[in-house]
N, C-alpha and C positions, 0 to 999 in steps of 0.2 A: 144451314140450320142455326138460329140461334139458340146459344145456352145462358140461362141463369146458373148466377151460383148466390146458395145452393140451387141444384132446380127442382129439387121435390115438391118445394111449395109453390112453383108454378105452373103447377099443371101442365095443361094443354097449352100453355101461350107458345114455347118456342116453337110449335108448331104451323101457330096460325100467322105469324111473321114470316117473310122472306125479303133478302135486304135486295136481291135483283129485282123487285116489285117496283117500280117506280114513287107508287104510293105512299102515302103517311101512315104513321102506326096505326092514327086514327081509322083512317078510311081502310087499312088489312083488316085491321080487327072489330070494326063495324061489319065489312064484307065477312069475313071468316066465323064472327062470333054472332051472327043473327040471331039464331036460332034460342041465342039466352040474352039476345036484348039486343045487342049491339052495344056502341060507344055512344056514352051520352057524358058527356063534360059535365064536371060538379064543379060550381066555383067557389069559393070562401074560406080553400085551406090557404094554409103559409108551409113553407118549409124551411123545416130546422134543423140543422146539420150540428153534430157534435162526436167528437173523435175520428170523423170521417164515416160517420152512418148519417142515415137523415132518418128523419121521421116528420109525417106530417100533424100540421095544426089546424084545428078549425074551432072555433070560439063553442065554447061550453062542454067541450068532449076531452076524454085525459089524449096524450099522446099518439099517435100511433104509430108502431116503430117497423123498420125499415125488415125484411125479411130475406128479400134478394131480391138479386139487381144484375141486370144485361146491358153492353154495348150494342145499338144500335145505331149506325150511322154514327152522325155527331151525338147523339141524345144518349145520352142515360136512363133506361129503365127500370123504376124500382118499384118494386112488387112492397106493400105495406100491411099491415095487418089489418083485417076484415077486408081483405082481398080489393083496395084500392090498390090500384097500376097509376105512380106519376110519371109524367114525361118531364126532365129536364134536359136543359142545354146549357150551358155555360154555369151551370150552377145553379139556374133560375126555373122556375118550376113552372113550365109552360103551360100543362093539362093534366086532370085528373078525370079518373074516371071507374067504377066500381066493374070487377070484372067477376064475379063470383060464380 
């Protein structure tokens, strides 16, 4: 099982993840999360990292800050506010996608 910390604000996700899965976060949580849309990538943020939080950026909208976040594989998952999930790796902000 995966856990966020914290995991309150993440719901159901460490559920719909399993890291013996072969699969991408993307395609668990598309498979897993159908029923309320599936994974649909947003592209146009940036990520901004400051004291070791991130939050992401997208032209014309304030902030949105970092809420909690899971090891996953190599990837970092960070749950953000208005319930965007980014996928990073190396630091770099691979996909985003509204999980609400």
């Amino acid at each position: 099982m995966l856990y966020f910390s914290p995991l309150e604000p993440a719901g159901y996700l460490p559920l719909m993840l399993n890291a013996s899965d072969p699969r991408s976060v993307q395609e668990q949580l598309n498979d897993s999360y159908a029923h309320g849309g599936g994974w649909h990538s947003f592209s146009g943020f940036h990520l901004v990292e400051r004291a070791g939080k991130y939050a992401l950026s997208y032209p014309g909208d304030p902030l949105m800050m970092e809420v909690s976040r899971a090891q996953f594989r190599d990837q970092l998952l960070v749950l953000f506010q208005y319930s965007w999930l980014g996928i990073i790796e190396e630091g770099k902000l691979l996909d985003v996608a509204r999980v609400d």
